[in-house]
Each structure stands twice: as structure tokens, then as C-alpha cells.
C-alpha positions in Angstrom: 0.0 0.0 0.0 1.4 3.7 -0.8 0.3 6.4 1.1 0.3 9.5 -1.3 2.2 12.6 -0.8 4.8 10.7 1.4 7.4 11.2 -0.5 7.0 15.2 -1.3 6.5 15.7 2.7 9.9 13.9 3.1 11.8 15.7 -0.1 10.1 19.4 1.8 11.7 18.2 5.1 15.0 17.5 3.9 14.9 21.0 2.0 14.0 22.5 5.1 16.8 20.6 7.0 19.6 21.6 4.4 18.1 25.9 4.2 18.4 25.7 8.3 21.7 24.0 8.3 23.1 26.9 5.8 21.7 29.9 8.3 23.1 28.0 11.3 26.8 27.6 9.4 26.4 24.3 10.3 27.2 22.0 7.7 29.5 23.9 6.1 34.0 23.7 5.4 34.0 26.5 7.9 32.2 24.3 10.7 29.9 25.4 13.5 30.1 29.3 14.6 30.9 29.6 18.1 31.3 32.8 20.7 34.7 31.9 21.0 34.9 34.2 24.2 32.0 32.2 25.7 34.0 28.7 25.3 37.4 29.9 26.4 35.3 30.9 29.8 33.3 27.5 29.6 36.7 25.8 29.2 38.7 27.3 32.0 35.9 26.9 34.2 35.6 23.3 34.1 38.8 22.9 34.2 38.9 24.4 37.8 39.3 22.0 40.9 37.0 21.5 43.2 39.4 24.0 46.0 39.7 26.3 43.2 35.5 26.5 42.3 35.0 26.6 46.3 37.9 29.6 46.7 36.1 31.1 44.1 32.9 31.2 45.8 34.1 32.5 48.7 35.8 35.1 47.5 32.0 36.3 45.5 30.4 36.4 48.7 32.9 38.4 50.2 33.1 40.8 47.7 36.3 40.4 47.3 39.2 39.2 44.6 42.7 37.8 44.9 44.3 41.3 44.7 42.3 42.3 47.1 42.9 39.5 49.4 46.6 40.2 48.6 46.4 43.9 49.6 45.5 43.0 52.9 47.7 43.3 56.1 49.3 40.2 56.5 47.7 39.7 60.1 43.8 40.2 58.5 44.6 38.3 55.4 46.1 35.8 58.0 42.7 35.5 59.3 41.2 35.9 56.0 43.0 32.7 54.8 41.9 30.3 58.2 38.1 31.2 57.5 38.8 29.9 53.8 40.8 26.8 54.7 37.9 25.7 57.3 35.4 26.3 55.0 37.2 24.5 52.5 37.4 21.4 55.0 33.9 21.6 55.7 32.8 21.2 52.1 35.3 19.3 50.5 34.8 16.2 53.6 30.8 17.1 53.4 30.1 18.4 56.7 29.0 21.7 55.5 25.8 19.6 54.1 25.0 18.1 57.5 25.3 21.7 59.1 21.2 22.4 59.9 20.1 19.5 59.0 16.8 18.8 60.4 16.3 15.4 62.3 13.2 13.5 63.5 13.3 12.6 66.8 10.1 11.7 67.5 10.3 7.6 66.5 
């Protein structure tokens, strides 16, 4: 059994695939187009640490960046440093998840 018009809807589609593949760049000798500035970030993000993602972090919600931290007096960046490495502890052996943890102590 033939089903009619099967074989213009499949000819329109593969028209339609090839026209979207051109506008895209897709396809093409010159390959895909890419924000190159938005892979070199992507790239040297994942290639962070764990330490390095969680320093990171910490230095955000301070407000703060390495030159900063750098600028300091070496007894406050001193102290600076200790709140970093005890956070770091906490998170990287997971008992900053456990911290406020609700338990059931009713059973």
C-alpha cells in the first residue's frame, strides 16, 4: 500500500533541513560558529578543581578578589586565609551539608 504525498512531505523536510543547516553555518567547510569568548570561559571553568571553584565562591560572597585579598595586612589576610581553609574542610569532607540539618526525633 502507498500512502500519497509521502514522498513530497519527506523531499520538503530534507529541503527544510539543508536551508536551516546553511543559516546556522552548520554543515559547512568552515564548521559550526561559536562565541569563541564564551568557550574559552566555559573551558577554564571546568577545568577548575573542586578547592579552586570553592575559593572562588568564597571570595564572591565576600566581595572580594585575589588582589584584594593580597592587599590585605598580612595579620587580616592571615585570618582571611583560616576562614577559607575551614570552610574549604567543611565542604570538601561534606560536613558543611550536614550543618542544619533537620532530624526527626520523635520515633
Amino acid at each position: 500500500m502507498q500512502i500519497n504525498g509521502y514522498n513530497g512531505y519527506s523531499a520538503g523536510l530534507q529541503g527544510q533541513t539543508q536551508a536551516a543547516t546553511a543559516r546556522k553555518g552548520w554543515g559547512t567547510a568552515a564548521g559550526p560558529t561559536t562565541d569563541t569568548a564564551a568557550v574559552t570561559d566555559f573551558l577554564a571553568e571546568a577545568k577548575k578543581t573542586p578547592a579552586e571553584r570553592i575559593r572562588d565562591d568564597w571570595l564572591a560572597r565576600h566581595k572580594m578578589t585575589e588582589d584584594d585579598l593580597n592587599a590585605m595586612p598580612p595579620e587580616k589576610r592571615e585570618a582571611m586565609e583560616k576562614e577559607f581553609a575551614e570552610e574549604l574542610k567543611r565542604k570538601l569532607t561534606g560536613q558543611d551539608a550536614k550543618r542544619g540539618a533537620v532530624m526527626n526525633l520523635t520515633a
